[in-house]
C-alpha positions as CSV (number, residue, x, y, z in Angstrom):
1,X,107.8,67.7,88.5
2,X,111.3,68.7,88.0
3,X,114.0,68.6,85.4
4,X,117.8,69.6,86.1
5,X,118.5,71.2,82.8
6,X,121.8,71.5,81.3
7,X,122.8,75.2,82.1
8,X,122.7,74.2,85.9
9,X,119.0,75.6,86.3
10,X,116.3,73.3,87.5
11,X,112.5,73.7,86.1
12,X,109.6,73.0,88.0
13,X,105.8,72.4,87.2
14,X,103.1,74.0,89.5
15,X,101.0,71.4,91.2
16,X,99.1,69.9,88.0
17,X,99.2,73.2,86.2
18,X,99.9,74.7,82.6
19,X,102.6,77.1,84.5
20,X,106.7,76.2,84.9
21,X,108.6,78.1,87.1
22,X,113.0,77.7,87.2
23,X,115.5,78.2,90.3
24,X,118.5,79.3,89.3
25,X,121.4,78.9,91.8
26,X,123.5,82.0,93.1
27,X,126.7,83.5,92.3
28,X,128.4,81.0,94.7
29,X,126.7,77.6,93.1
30,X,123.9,77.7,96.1
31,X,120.8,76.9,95.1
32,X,119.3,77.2,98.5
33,X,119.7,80.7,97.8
34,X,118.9,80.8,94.4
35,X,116.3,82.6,92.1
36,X,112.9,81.8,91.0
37,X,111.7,83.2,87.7
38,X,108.3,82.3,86.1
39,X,109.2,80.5,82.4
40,X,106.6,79.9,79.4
41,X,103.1,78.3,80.2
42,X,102.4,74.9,78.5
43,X,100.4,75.6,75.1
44,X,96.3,76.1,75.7
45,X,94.7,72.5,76.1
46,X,97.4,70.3,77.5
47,X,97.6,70.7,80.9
48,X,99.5,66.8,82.0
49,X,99.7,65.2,85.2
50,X,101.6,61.9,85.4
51,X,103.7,61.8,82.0
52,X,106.7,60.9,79.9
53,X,109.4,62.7,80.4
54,X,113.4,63.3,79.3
55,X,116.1,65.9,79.0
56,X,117.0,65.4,75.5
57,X,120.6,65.4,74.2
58,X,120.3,68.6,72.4
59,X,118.7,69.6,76.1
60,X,115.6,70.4,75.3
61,X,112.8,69.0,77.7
62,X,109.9,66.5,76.1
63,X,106.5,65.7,78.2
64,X,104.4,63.2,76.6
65,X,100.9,62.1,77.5
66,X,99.4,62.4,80.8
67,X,97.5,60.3,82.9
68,X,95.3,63.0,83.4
69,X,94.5,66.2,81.1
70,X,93.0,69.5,83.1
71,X,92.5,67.3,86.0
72,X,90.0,64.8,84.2
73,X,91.6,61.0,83.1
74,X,92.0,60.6,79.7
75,X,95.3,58.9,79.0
76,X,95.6,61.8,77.1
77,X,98.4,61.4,73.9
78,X,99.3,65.1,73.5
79,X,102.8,65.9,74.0
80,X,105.1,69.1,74.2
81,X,109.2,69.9,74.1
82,X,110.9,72.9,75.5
83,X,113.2,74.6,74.3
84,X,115.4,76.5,77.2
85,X,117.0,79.2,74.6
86,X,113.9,80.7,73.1
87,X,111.4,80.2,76.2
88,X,108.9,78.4,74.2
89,X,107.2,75.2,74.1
90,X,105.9,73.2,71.0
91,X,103.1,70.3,70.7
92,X,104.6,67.3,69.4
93,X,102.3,65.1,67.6
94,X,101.7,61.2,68.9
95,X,103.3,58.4,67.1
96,X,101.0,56.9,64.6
97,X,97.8,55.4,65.2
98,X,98.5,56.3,69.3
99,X,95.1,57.3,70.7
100,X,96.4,57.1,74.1
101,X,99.7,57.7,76.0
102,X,98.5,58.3,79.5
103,X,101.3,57.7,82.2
104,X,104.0,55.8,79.9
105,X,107.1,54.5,80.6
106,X,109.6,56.2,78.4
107,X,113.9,56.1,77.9
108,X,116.7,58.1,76.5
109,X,118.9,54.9,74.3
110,X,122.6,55.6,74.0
111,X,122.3,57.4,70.6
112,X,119.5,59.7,72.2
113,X,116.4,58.4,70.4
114,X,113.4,59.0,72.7
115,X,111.7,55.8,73.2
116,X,107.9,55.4,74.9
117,X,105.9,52.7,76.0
118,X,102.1,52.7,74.9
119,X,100.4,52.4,78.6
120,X,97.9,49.9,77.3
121,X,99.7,47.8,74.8
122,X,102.9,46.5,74.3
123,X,103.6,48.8,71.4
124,X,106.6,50.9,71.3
125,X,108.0,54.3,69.4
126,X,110.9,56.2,69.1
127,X,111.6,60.0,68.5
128,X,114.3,60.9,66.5
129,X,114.8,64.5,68.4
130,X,117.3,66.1,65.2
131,X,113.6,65.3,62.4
132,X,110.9,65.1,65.1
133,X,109.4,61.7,63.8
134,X,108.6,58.7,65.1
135,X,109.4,55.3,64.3
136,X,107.4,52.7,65.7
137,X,109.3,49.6,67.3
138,X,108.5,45.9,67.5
139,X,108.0,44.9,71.4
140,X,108.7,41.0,70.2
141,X,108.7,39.3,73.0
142,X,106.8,41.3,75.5
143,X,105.4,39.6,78.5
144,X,102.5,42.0,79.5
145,X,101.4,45.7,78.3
146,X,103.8,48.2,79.6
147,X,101.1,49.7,82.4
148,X,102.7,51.2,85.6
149,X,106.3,49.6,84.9
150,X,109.5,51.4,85.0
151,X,112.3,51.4,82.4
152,X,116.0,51.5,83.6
153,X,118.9,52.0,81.0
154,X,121.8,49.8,81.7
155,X,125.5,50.2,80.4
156,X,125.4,47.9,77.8
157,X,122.3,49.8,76.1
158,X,119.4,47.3,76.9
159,X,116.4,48.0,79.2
160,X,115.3,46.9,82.5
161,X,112.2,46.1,83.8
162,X,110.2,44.2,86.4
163,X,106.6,43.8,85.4
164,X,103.6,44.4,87.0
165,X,101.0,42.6,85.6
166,X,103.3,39.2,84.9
167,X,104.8,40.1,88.5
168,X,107.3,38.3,89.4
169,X,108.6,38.1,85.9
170,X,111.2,40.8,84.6
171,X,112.5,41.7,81.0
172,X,114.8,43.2,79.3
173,X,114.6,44.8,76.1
174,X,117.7,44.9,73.8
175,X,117.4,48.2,71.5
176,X,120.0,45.8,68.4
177,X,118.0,43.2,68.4
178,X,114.5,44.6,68.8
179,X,113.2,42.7,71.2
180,X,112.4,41.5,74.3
181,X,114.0,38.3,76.9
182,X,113.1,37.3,79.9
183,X,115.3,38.3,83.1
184,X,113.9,35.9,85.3
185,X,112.2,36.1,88.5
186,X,112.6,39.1,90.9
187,X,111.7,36.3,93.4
188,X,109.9,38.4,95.8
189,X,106.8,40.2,94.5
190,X,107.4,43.7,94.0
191,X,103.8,44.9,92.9
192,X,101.0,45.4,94.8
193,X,97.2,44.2,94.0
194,X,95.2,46.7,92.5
195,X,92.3,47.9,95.1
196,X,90.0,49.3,92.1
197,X,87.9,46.8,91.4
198,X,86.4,46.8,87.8
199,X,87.7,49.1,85.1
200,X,88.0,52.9,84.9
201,X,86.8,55.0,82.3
202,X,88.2,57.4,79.9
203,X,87.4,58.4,76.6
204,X,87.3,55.4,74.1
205,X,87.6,52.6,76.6
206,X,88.1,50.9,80.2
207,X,91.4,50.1,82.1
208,X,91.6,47.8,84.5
209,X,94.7,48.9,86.5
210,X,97.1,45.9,87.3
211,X,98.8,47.5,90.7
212,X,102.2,49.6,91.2
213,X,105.8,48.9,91.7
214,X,108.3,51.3,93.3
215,X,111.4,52.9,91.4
216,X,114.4,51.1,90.5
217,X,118.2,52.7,90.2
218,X,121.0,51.4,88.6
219,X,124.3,51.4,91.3
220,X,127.9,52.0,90.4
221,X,128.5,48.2,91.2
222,X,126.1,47.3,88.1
223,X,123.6,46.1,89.9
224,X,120.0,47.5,90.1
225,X,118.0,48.1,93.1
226,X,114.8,47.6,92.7
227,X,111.9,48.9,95.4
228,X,108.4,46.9,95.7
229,X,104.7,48.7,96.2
230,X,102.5,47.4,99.3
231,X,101.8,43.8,99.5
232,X,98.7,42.4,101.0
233,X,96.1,44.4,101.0
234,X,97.7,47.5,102.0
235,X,99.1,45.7,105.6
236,X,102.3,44.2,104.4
237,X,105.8,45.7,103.8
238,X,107.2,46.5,100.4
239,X,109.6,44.4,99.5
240,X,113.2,45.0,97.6
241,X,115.2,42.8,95.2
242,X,118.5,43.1,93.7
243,X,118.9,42.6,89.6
244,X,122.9,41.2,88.9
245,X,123.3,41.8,85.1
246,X,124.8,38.8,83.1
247,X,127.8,39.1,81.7
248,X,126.9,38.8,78.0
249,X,124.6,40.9,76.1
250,X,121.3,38.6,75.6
251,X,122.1,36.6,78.8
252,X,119.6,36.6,81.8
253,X,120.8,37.7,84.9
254,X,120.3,36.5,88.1
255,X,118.1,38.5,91.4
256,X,118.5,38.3,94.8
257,X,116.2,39.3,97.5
258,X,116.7,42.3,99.1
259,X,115.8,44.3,102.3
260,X,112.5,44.6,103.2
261,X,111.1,48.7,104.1
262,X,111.4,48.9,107.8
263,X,108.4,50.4,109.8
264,X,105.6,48.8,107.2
265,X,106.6,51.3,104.4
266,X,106.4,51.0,100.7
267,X,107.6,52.7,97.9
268,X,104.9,52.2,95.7
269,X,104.8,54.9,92.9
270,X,107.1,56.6,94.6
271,X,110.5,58.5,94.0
272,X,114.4,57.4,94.3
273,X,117.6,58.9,93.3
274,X,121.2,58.0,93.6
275,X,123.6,59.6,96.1
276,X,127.0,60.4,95.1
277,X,128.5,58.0,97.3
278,X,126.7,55.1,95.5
279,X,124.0,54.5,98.5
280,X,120.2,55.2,97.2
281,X,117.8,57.2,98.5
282,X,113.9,56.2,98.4
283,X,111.0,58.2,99.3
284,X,108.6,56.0,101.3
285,X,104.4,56.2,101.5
286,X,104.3,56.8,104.8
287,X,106.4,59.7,104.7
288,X,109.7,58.5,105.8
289,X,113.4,58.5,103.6
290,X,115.5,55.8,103.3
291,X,119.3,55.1,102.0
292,X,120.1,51.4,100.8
293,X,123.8,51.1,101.1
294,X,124.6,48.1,99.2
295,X,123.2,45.5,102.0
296,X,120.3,47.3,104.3
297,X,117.8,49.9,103.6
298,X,118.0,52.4,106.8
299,X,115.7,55.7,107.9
300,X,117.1,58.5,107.7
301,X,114.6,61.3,108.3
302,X,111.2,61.7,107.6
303,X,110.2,63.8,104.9
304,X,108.0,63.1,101.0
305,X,108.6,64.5,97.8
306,X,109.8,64.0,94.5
307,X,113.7,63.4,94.5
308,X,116.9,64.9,92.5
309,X,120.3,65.0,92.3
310,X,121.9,68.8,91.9
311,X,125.5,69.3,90.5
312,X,126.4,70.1,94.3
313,X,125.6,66.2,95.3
314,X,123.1,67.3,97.4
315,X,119.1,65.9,96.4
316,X,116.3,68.5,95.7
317,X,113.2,67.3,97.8
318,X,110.1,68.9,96.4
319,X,106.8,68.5,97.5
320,X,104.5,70.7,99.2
321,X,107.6,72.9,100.0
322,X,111.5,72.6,98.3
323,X,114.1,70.8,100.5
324,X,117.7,70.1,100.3
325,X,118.6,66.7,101.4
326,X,122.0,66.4,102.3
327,X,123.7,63.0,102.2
328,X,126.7,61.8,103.9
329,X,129.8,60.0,102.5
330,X,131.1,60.9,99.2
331,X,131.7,58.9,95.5
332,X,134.8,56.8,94.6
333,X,137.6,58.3,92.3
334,X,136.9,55.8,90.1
335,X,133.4,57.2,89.5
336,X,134.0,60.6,88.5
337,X,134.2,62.0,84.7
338,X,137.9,62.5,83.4
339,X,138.1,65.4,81.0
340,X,141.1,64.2,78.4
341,X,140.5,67.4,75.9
342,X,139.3,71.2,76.8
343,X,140.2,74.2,75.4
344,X,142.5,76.5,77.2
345,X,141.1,79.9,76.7
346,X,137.7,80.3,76.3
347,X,135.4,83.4,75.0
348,X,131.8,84.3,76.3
349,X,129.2,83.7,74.3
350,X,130.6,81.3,72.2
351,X,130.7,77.4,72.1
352,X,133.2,75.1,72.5
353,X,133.6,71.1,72.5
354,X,135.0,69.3,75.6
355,X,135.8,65.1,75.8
356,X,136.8,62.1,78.4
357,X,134.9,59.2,80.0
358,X,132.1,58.7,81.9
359,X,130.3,62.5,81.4
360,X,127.2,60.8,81.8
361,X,127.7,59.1,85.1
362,X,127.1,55.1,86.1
363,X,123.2,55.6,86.1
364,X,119.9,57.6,84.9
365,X,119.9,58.5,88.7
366,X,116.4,59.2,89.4
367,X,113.2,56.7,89.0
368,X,109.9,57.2,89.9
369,X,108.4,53.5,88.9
370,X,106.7,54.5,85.8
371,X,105.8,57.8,84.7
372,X,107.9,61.2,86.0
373,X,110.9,60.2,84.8
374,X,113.9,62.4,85.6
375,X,116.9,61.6,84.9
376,X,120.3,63.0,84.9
377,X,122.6,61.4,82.7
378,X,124.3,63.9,80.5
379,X,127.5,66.4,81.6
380,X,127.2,69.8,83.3
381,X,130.3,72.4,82.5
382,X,130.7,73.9,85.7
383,X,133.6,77.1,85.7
384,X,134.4,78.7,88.7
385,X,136.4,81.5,88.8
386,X,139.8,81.9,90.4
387,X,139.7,84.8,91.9
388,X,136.1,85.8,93.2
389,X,135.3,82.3,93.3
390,X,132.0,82.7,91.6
391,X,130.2,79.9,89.8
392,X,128.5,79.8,86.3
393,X,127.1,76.7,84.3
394,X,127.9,76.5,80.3
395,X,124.7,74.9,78.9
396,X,125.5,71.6,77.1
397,X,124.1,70.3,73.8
398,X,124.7,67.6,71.4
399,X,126.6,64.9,73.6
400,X,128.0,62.2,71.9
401,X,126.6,59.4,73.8
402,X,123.2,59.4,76.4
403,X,124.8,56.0,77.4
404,X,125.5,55.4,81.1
405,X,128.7,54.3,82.3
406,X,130.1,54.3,79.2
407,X,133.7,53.3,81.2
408,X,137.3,54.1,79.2
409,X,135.1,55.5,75.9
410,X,136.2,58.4,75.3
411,X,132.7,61.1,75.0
412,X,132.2,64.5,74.6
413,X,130.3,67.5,74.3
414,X,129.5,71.1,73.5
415,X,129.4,73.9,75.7
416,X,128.1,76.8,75.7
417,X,130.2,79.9,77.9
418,X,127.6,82.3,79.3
419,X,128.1,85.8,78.4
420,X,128.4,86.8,82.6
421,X,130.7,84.1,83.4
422,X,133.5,86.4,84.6
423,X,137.0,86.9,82.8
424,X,140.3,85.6,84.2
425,X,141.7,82.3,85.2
426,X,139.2,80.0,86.0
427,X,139.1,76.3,87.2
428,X,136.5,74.0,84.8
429,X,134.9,71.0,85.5
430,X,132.6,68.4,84.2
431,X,129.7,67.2,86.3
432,X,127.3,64.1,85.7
433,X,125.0,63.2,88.8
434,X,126.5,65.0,91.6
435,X,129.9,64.1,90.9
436,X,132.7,66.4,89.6
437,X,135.6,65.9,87.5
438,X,139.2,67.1,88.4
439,X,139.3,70.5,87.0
440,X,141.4,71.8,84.6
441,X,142.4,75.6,84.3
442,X,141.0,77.9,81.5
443,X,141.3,81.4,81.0
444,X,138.2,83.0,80.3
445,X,138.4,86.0,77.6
């Protein structure tokens, strides 16, 4: 499990463990030849595999639930957030009347209120990150529970998903009118049948698993691309459809079929992540990577692991061992963040607020299908210095929006200068998802 947090660093979880670790990339902006430090240990008693999970807007880090709990399934319904400056985590306490979170889907809305899907139900809460409450939410509407379904944010602030139990219906949920509509039918089946027959146990009850889907990633055409678990028995390909918002908030939307996996291959609870140049990249079962350009869905070298875009455009692989996967082609113009107000001279150790469009990016950027959600939609301040051409990060906080492509809006944020970044002329830019803004020139003091 990994989290790209908003001082450039990126924090890992050991293998279904209570320990985190963070790589921190070199002088130069590498993070092949970063550093690894050990960070603060999950409080005693929550130990989570298979959770909730965001990068808040103030950037702290929230986990909640856990398929499993100390290796045993419970569904447990603890939770915890980080908090990068002080090195500490805290328990956060489940929304009311929750006995059970297990592996939820969750979302970061626009105005960066946490919400989470009760695996087992249809209910739904949001945290308010600046009070720590929750508020539960009406799921009017809902076709099936929200077991083993994904959540994808889309520009106009509503939620995507294709369900697993109802498969091949999919929904959307819009966040002003609280409730769910229909989005149709992703006309192929994207879920696989469940091979567990009967129910499995865990401490209050029995769930009767429904099947899988695979991840699903929002492009910078609109459109989503949705990836499909196994299909007959285990033999069959997983298939891939296509989601073509509607025009209107409330309308329906329209699916075509995509690309089936080549070689047999699923993605069935498995990972994806956007590329900089728009193309996405999905982690297949069998242990093969593919990149869906926009019409076919081609091998590109085999390899597993959970995926991530860094600042550098390149994806962190990690499974048994960290990779770097590193794509070809390269993003639009139109894509990037435009920075339309900066400061000029800047001072370490102090904050400062920065503004333009799109410092989110087009797209959350990373899916898994339900759980381990890991996305990347909020701006890095990247400032390299002129003369020894050495990189530092400026942690972000407070963004303005946790929307994704939020187009000609004008956003912003707050940065933080770190107290090594060297003094002197320095170029600054603004990075959301692997892709860079022009920079503009500061003088650091």
């Amino acid at each position: 499990m990994t989290f790209l947090l908003t001082d450039g660093t990126v924090m890992f979880q050991g293998n279904s463990s209570a320990t985190w670790y963070k790589l921190t990339p070199d002088n130069t902006g590498s993070y092949l030849k970063g550093t690894w430090t050990r960070l603060a240990n999950l409080p005693a008693g929550y130990v989570p595999d298979a959770f909730a999970s965001s990068v808040l807007g103030d950037g702290r880090v929230l986990i909640e639930g856990g398929e499993y709990n100390s290796g045993s399934f419970v569904l447990t319904n603890k939770g915890a957030i980080y908090d990068p400056k002080a090195n500490t985590w805290t328990m956060v306490a489940p929304p009311t009347g929750w006995t059970t979170i297990g592996d939820s889907p969750s979302v970061v809305l626009p105005n960066g209120r946490f919400v989470l899907g009760n695996k087992l139900t249809k209910d739904m809460a949001a945290l308010d990150p600046a009070t720590m409450t929750w508020t539960a939410l009406p799921s009017t509407g809902k076709k099936d529970f929200n077991a083993e379904e994904g959540w994808t944010l889309m520009p106009n602030g509503t939620i995507l998903t294709f369900d697993v139990k109802a498969a091949p219906h999919a929904e959307r949920y819009l966040p002003t009118k609280l409730k769910w509509i229909s989005a149709g039918s992703t006309l192929v089946d994207l879920h696989s049948p469940t091979d567990i027959q009967g129910c499995i146990s865990y401490p209050g009850g029995c769930y009767f698993p429904p099947g899988e889907v695979g991840p699903a990633i929002l492009r910078p055409d609109g459109t989503v691309f949705a990836t499909g678990s196994y299909t007959s028995g285990g033999s069959g390909p997983g298939h891939t459809a296509i989601f073509h918002p509607g025009r209107y908030l409330g309308t329906r939307g329209v699916w075509t079929v995509g690309p089936d996996f080549p070689n047999g291959d699923n993605a069935g609870d498995s990972w994806a992540a956007l590329l900089p140049s728009g193309n996405v990249l999905v982690a297949g079962n069998f242990g093969r990577f593919y990149e869906f350009d926009g019409t076919n869905l081609n091998f590109t070298l085999s390899g597993y692991g959970a995926l991530m875009t860094l600042p550098t455009g390149q994806v962190l692989v990690s499974g048994n061992q960290v990779q770097l996967y590193n794509p070809t082609g390269t993003y639009l113009p139109a894509w990037a963040p435009t920075i339309s107000s900066s400061p000029g001279t800047i001072t370490r150790a102090s904050t400062y607020s920065i503004s333009g469009t799109q410092f989110n990016g087009l797209s959350q950027a990373a899916s898994f299908g339900d759980e381990f959600e890991t996305s990347t939609n909020y701006p890095l301040v990247r400032i390299t210095n002129q003369t020894s051409h050495h990189v530092f990060y400026a942690r972000t906080h407070d963004h303005s929006s946790m929307g994704v492509a939020t187009g000609t809006t004008i956003v912003s944020t707050n940065f933080d200068v770190p107290a090594s970044a060297e003094t002197g002329v320095s170029s600054l830019e603004v990075v959301a998802n692997g892709i860079p803004s022009a920079a503009v020139t500061v003088t650091v003091n």
